[in-house]
N, C-alpha and C positions, 0 to 999 in steps of 0.2 A: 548458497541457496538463494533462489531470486522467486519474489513473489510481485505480484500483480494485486493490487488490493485497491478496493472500491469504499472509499468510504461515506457514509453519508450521516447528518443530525436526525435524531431519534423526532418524533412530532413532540414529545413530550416536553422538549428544548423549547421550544415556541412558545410555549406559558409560561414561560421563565419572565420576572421582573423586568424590563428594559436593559437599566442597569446591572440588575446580576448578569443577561446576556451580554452586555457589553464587556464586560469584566473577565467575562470564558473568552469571548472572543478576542480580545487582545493580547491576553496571557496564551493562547490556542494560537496564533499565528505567529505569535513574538517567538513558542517553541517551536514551532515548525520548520521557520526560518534560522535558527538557532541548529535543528535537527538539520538540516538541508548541509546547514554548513560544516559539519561534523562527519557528516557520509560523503560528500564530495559529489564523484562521480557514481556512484553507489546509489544515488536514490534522486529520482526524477519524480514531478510531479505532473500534473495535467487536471484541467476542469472540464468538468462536460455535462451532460444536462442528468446524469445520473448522480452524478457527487462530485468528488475530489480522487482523481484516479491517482495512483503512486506505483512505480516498477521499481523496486529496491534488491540491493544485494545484500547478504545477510548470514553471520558467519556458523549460523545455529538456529535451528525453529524456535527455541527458547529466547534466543535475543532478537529475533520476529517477533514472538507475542508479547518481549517486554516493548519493546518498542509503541508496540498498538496502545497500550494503555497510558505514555509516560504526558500525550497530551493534555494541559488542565480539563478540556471537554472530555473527554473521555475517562478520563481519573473520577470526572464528577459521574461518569455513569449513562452521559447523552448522547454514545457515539454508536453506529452499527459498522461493520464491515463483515464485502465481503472478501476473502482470500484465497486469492488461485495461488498455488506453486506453478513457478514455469520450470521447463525441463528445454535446455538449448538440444537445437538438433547438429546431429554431430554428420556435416555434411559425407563425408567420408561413406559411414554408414549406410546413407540413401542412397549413395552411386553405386555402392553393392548389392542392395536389396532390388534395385533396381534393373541391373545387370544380369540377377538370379531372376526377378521374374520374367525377362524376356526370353532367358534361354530357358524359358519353361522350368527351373528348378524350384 
């Protein structure tokens, strides 16, 4: 199963101590990089002015939403996301559907 997920810090993250923030954040990217390397080819990330985008492969919705949580930030409770499932198009499919709607069917 492959999802698309959007994550971003809560505002409530930002009246965090200095140093408590620094302490999420280093343990939060140490796992990230840690998680990156454990998925391989399975989970890509990307930044963008909404958050931290991720397109991951995933062998169970149950170990997708473990996953979300196993960040220190997010364990602590400061994390949002959103989650799309993506669904691959099965080209085959579309040269059918596409064939039936020309011939009028």
């Amino acid at each position: 199963m492959k999802f698309l997920t959007i994550s971003t810090v809560k505002d409530v993250y930002y009246t965090l101590p200095q140093a408590e923030k620094a302490k999420l954040d280093a343990a939060s990217t140490e796992f990230l990089f840690n998680f990156k390397k454990k998925m391989g080819d399975k989970l890509h990330f990307y930044s963008s002015p909404k958050g931290l985008i991720s397109i991951g492969e995933y062998g169970s919705l149950e170990e997708y939403y473990q996953s979300l949580q196993q960040s220190p930030r997010a364990a602590a409770g400061y994390m949002n996301y959103d989650c799309i499932p993506l669904i691959e198009i099965d080209e085959k499919a579309i040269q059918a559907y596409l064939a039936n709607a020309k011939a009028g069917k």
